[in-house]
C-alpha positions as CSV (number, residue, x, y, z in Angstrom):
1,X,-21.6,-23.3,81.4
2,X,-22.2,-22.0,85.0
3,X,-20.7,-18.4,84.6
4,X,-22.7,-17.9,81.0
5,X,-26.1,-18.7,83.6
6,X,-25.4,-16.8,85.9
7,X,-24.6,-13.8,83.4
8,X,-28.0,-14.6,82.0
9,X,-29.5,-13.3,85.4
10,X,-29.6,-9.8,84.2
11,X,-27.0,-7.2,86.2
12,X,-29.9,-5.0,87.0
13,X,-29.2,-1.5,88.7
14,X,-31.2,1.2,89.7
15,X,-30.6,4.1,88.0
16,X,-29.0,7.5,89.6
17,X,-31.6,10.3,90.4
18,X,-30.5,14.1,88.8
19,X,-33.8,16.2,88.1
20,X,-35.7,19.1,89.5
21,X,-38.5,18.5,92.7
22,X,-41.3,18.6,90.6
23,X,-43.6,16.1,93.2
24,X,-43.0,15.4,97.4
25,X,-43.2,11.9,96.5
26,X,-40.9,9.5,94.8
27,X,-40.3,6.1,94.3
28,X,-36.5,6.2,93.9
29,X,-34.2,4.1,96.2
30,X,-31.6,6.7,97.4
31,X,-29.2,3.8,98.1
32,X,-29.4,2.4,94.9
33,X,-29.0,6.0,93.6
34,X,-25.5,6.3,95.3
35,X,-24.6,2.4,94.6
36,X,-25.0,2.5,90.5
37,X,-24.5,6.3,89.3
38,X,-20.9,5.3,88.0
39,X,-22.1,2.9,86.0
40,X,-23.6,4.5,83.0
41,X,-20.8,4.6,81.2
42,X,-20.7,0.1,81.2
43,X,-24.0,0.0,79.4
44,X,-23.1,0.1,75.3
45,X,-19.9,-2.2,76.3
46,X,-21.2,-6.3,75.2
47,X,-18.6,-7.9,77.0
48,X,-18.9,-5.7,80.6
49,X,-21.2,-6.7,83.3
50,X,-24.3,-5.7,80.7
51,X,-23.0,-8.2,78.6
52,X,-26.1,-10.2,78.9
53,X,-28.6,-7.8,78.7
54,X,-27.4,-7.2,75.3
55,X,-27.8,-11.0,74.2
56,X,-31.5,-10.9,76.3
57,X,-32.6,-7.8,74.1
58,X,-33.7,-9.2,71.2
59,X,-35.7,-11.8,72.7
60,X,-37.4,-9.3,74.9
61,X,-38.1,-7.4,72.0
62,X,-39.5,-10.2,69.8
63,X,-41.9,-10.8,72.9
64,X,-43.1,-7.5,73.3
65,X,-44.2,-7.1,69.3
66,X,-45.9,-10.0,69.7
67,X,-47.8,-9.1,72.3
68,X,-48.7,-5.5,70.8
69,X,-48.4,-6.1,67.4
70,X,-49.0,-9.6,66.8
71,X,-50.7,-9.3,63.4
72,X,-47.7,-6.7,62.0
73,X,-46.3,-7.8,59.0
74,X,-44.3,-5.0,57.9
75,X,-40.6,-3.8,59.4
76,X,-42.6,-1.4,61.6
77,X,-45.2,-2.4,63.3
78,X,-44.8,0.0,65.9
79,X,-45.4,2.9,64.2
80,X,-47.7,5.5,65.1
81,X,-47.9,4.2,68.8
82,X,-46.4,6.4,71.6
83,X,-44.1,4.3,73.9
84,X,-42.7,5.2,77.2
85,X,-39.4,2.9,78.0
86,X,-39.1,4.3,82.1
87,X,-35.8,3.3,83.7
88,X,-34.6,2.9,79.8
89,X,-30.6,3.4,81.3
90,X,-28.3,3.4,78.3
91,X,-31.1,2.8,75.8
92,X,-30.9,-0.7,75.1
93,X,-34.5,-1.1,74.6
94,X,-35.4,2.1,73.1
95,X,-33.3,1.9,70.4
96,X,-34.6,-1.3,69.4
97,X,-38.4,0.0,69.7
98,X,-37.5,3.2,67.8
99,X,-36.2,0.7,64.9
100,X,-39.5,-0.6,64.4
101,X,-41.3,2.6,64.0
102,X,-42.3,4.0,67.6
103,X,-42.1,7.3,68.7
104,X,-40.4,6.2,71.9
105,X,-39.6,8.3,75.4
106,X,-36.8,7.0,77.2
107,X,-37.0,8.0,80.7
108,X,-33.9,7.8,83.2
109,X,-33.6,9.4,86.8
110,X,-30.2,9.3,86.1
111,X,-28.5,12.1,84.5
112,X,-25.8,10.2,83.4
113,X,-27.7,7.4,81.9
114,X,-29.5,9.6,79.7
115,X,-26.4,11.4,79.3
116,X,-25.2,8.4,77.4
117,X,-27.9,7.0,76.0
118,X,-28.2,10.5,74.1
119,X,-24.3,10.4,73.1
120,X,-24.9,6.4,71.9
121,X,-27.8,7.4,69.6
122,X,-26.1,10.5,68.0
123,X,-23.9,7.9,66.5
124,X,-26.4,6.3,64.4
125,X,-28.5,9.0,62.2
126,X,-31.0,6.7,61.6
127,X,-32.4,6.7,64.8
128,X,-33.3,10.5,64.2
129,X,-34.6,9.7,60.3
130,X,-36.3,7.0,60.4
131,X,-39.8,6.0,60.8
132,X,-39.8,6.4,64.6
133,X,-38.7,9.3,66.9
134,X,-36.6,9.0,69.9
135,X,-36.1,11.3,72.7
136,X,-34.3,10.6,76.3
137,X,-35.4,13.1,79.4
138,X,-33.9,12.8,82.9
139,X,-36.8,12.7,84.9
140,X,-39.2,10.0,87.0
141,X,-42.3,8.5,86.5
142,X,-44.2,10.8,88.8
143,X,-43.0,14.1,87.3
144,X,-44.5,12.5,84.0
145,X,-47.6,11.5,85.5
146,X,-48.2,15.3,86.6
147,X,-47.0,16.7,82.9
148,X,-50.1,15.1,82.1
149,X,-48.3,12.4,79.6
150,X,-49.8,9.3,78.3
151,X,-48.5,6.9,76.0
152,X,-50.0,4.1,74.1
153,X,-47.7,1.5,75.7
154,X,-45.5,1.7,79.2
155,X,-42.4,-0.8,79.7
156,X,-40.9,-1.0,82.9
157,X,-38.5,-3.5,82.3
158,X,-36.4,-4.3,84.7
159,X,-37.0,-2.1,87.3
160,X,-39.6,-2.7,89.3
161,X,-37.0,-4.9,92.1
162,X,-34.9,-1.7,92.5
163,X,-37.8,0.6,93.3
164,X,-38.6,1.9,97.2
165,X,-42.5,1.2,96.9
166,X,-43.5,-1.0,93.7
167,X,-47.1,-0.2,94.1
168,X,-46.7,3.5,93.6
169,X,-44.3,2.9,91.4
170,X,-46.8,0.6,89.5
171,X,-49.9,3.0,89.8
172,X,-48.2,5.8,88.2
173,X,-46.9,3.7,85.2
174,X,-50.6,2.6,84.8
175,X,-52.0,6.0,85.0
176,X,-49.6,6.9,82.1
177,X,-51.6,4.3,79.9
178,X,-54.2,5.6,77.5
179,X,-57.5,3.5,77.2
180,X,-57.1,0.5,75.2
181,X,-53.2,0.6,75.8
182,X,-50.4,-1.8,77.0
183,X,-48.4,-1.9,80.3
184,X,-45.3,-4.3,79.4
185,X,-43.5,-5.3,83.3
186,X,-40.4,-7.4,83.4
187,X,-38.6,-8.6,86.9
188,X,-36.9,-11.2,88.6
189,X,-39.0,-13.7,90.3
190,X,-38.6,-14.1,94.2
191,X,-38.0,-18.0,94.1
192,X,-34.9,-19.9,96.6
193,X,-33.1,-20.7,92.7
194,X,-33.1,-17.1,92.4
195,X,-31.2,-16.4,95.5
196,X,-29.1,-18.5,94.9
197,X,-27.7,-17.8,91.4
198,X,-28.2,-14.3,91.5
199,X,-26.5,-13.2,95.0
200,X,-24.8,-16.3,96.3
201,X,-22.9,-17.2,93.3
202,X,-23.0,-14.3,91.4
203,X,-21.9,-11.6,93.7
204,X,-19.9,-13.6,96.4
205,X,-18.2,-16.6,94.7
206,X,-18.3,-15.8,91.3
207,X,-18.3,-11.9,91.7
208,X,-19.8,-11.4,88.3
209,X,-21.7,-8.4,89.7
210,X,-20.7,-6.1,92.2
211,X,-22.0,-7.1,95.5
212,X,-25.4,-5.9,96.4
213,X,-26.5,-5.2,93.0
214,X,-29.2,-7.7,93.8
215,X,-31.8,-7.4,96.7
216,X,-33.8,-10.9,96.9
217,X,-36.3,-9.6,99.0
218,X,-37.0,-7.0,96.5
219,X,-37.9,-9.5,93.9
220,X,-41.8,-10.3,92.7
221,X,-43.0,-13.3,92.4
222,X,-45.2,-13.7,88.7
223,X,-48.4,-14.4,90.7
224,X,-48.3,-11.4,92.8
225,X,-47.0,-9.2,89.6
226,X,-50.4,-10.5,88.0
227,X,-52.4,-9.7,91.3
228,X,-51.1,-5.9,91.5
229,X,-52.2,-5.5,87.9
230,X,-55.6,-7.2,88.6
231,X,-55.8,-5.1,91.6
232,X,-56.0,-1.8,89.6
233,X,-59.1,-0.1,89.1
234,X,-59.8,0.9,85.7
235,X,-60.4,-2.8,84.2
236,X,-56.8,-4.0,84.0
237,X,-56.7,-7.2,82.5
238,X,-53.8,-10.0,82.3
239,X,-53.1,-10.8,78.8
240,X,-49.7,-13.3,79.2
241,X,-47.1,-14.2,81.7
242,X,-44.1,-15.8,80.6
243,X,-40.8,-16.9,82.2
244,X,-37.3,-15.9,80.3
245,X,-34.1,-17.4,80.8
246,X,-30.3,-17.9,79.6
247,X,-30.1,-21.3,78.3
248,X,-26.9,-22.0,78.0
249,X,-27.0,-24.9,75.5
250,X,-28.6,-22.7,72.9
251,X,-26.4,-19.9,73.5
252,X,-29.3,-17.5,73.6
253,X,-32.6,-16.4,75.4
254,X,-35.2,-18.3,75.2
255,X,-39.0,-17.1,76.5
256,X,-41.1,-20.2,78.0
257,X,-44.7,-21.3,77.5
258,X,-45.4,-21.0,81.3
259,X,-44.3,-18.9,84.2
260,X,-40.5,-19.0,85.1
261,X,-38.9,-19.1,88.2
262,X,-35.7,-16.5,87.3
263,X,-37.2,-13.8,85.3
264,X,-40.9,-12.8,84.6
265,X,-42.3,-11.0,81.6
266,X,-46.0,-9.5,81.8
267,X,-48.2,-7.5,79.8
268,X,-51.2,-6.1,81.0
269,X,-53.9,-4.3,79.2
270,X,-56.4,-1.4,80.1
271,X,-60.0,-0.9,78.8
272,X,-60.6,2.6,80.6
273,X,-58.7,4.8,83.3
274,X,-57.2,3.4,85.9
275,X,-57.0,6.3,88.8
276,X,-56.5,4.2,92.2
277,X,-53.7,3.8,93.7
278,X,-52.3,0.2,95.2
279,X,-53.1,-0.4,99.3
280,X,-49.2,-1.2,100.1
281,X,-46.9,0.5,102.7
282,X,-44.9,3.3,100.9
283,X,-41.5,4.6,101.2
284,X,-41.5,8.6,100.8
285,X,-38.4,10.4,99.9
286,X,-38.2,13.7,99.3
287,X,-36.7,15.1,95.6
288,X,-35.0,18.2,97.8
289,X,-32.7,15.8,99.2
290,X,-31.1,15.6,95.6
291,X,-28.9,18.5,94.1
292,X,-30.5,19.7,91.1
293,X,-28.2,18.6,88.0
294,X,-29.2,20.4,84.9
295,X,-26.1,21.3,83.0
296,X,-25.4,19.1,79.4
297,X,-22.0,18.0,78.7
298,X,-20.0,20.3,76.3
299,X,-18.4,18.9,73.1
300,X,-15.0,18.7,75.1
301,X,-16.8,16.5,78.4
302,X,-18.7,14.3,75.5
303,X,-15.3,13.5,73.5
304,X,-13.5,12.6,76.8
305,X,-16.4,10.5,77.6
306,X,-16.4,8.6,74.8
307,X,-12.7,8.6,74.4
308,X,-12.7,6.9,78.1
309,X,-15.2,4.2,77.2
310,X,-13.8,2.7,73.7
311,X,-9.7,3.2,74.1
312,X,-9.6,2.1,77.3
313,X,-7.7,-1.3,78.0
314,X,-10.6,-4.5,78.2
315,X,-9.5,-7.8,77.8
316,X,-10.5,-7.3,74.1
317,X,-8.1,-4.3,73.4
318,X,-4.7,-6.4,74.3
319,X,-2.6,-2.8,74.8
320,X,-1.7,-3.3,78.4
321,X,1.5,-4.6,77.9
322,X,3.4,-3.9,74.5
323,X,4.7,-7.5,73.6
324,X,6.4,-9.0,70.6
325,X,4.8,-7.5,67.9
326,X,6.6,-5.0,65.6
327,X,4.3,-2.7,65.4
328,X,3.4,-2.3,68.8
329,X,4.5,1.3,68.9
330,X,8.1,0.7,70.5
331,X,9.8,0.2,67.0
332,X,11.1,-3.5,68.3
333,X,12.3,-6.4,66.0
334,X,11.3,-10.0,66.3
335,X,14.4,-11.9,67.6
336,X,14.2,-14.4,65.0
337,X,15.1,-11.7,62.3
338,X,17.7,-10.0,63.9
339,X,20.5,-12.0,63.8
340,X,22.6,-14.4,61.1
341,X,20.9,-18.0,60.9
342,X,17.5,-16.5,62.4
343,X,14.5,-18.2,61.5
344,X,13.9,-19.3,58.0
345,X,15.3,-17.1,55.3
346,X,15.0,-14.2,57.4
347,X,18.5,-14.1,59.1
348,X,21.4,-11.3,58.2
349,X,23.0,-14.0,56.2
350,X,20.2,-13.7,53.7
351,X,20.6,-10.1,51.8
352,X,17.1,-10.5,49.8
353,X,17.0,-6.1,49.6
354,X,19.7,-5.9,47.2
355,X,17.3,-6.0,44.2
356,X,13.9,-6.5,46.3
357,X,13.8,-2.6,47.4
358,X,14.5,-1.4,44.2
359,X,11.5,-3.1,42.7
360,X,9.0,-3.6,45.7
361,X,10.3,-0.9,48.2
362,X,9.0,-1.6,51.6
363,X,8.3,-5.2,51.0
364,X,11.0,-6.4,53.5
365,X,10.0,-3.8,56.6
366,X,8.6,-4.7,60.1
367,X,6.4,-7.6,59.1
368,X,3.0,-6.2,60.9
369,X,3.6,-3.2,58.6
370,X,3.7,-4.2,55.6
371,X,1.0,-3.5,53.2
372,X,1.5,-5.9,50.2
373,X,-0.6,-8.8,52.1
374,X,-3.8,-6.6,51.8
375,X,-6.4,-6.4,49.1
376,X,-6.5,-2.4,49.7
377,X,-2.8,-1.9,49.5
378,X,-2.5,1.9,50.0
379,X,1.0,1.8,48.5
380,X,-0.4,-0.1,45.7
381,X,0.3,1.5,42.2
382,X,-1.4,0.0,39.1
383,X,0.7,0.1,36.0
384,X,-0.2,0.5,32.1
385,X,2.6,-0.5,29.3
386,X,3.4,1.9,26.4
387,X,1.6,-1.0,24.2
388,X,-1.3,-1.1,25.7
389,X,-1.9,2.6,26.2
390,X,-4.0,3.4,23.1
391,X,-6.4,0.2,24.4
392,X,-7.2,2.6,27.1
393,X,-9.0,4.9,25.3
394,X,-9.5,2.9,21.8
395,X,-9.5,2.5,18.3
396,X,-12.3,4.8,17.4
397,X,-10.1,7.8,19.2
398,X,-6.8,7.1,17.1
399,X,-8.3,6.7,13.9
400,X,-10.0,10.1,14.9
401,X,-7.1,12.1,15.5
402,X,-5.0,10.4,13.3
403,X,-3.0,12.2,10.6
404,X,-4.5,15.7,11.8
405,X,-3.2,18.4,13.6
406,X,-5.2,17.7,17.1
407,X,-3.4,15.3,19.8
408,X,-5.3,12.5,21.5
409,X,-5.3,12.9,25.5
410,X,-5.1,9.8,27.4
411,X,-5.8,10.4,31.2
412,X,-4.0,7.1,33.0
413,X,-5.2,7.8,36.0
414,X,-8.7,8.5,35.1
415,X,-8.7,4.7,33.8
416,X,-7.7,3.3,37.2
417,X,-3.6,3.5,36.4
418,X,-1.5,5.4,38.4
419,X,2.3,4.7,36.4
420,X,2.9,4.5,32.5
421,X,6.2,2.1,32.2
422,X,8.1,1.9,29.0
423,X,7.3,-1.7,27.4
424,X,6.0,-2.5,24.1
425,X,6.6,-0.3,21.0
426,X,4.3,3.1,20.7
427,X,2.5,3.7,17.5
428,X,3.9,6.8,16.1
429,X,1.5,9.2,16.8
430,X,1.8,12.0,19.4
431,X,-0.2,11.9,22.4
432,X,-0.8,13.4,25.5
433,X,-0.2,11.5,28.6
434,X,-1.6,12.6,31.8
435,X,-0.2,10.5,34.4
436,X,1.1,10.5,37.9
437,X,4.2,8.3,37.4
438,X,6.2,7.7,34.1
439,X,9.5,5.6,33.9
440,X,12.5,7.5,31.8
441,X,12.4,5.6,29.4
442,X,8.4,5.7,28.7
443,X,8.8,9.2,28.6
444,X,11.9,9.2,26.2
445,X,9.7,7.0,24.0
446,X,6.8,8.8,24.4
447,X,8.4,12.0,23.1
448,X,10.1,10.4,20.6
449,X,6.5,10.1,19.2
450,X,6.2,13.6,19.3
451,X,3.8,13.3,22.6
452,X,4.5,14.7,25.9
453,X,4.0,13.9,29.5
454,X,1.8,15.7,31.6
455,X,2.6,14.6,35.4
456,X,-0.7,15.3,37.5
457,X,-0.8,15.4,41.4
């Protein structure tokens, strides 16, 4: 029960900065840059060290359309709003929005986040069909803020901890906010139980997370989240602040009716622009001191990438080591069928393919090959009798070419039968048989008839 808690304390990295120097001041932690730019490719896998985040998604995402769309009936009640998801990483949260009809903005200062959060999305058309519209950039909240974009609501979901200066960082989400919009924060709260869970156990007993993942003396507490928002100038207003937590009795996340001590979920609402900026020491950084990265990946890069992420070997994929199994690739036999007085009736002494293969052929090879076990057999040939080959077409048609010079064609395989067998007595009347498979003496009879046998690919 311990592990699935502590997994429910959100892995949360700071994302890897790639983009042009389009401001002298940035929020971005170049540590955390350089600690978590490998890990974009972990983000669509459920059972890595984003494994929770997956599970805590739709619970964050029932919370925030209650709090923007509470009154929404319809599957999307998010549409026609303009949403900004900054730090969005692999686009766990976009996705979702888009889904329910936003025109959603996933922002990443990591190239490689956007990178696969683009690739991920390409795999589902709907994203680009449906009611919402999607669309990732690899750029910062600052270089938005002086493209002059504004959205109707601005997430920063967890990444606010993982920032150099939160109060920059917070100003320029806010100034992002049209009038009358939402400003949706999430973060861990900066509480001893938090410290405890989230880098004691889970990064040096446990070692869930890498080590330093988490910073606790990065982390907000929910009362001075709500005062930086009330601190904004522009008539910023707290509308809820709620705790959310793994509970691992339900299996599931579960939002509280009062401020929580692991994770803190906020929305804040503005009346009319806010344009000041928070009084808090900042830490500058300058973009030059990042190498511009703005090549895409090719089809080749994109096919490796992917092939990387869902072949390689998990705990799920079992191909490590090639065991027992006879079709593991190594064309091995179980040792219980090998030998006289093997397991059950499947020793040497028992000759079962004498008369078996001639009928079933196949039926007695490597047992995980077999296909006769399956409802879609591939090898599976459906049959039709001589007798019950005018049924397949019907009375009505042989009265109508009966006793005249035309010929009745029956298509078997256009009626779901893929072999004509010889069984039964044929009326004699000559047909046409289309078929792919006939048996000798179905043909013999056939002709006898004075029909013939058209084979068809």
């Amino acid at each position: 029960m311990l592990p699935q808690m502590l997994r429910g304390l959100r892995p949360l990295v700071t994302k890897t900065r790639h983009v042009r120097a389009l401001s002298q001041l940035s929020t971005i932690n170049a540590e955390e840059v350089k600690k978590f730019s490998a890990k974009s490719a972990e983000w669509w896998d459920p059972h890595g060290e984003f494994g929770m985040l997956h599970l805590m998604n739709p619970t964050r995402v029932s919370y925030i359309r209650d709090r923007i769309a509470p009154s929404a009936q319809d599957s999307t009640p998010f549409k026609g709003l303009k949403m900004l998801d900054i730090g969005c990483g692999g686009g766990l949260l976009s996705e979702s929005l888009v889904r329910l009809g936003g025109n959603v903005l996933g922002a990443d200062a990591s190239y490689s986040n956007v990178q696969m959060a683009t690739l991920h999305s390409r795999k589902d058309p709907a994203l680009w069909t449906g009611p919402g519209q999607l669309e990732y950039r690899n750029t910062t909240a600052e270089d938005l803020l002086a493209e002059g974009e504004s959205f109707d609501v601005v997430l920063a979901m967890e990444i606010i901890e993982h920032v150099n200066n939160p109060s920059e960082f917070l100003r320029v989400c806010a100034d992002m906010v049209r009038p009358g919009g939402k400003l949706v924060l999430s973060t861990i709260s900066r509480t001893p139980m938090a410290y405890f869970l989230t880098n004691f156990l889970a990064e040096d007993v446990l070692k869930m997370v890498h080590k330093g993942t988490h910073d606790w003396s990065k982390y907000i507490k929910s009362e001075e989240l709500t005062e930086a928002i009330r601190s904004l100038q522009g008539g910023w207003q707290v509308d809820d602040v709620r705790g959310i937590a793994w509970n691992p009795i339900k299996g599931r996340w579960v939002v509280s009716e009062k401020n929580g001590d692991i994770g803190v979920a906020g929305v804040g609402s503005l009346e009319q622009w806010s344009v000041s900026i928070l009084d808090q020491p900042s830490s500058i950084i300058q973009h030059e001191s990042f190498q511009p990265y703005d090549r895409w990946m090719d089809e080749a890069d994109e096919l490796r990438l992917f092939s990387d992420i869902l072949w390689r070997p998990t705990r799920l994929h079992h191909n490590r080591k090639k065991r027992g199994h006879v079709s593991a690739g190594h064309g091995r036999v179980g040792k219980h069928r090998k030998h006289p007085g093997g397991r059950g009736l499947a020793g040497g002494q028992h000759h079962h393919r004498i008369n078996m293969d001639k009928y079933h052929p196949g039926y007695f090879g490597k047992v995980g090959m077999r296909y006769f076990h399956k409802t879609h057999n591939q090898f599976h040939r459906p049959i039709v009798n001589l007798d019950k080959i005018w049924t397949l077409v019907g009375e009505e048609v042989r009265n109508k070419y009966k006793n005249t010079e035309k010929v009745a064609v029956i298509d078997a395989l256009q009626h779901g039968f893929h072999k004509v067998l010889a069984k039964g007595r044929l009326p004699e009347q000559p047909v046409i048989v289309r078929t792919k498979f006939v048996s000798r003496r179905a043909e013999e009879k056939i002709k006898a008839a004075g029909g013939v046998v058209e084979l068809i690919a």
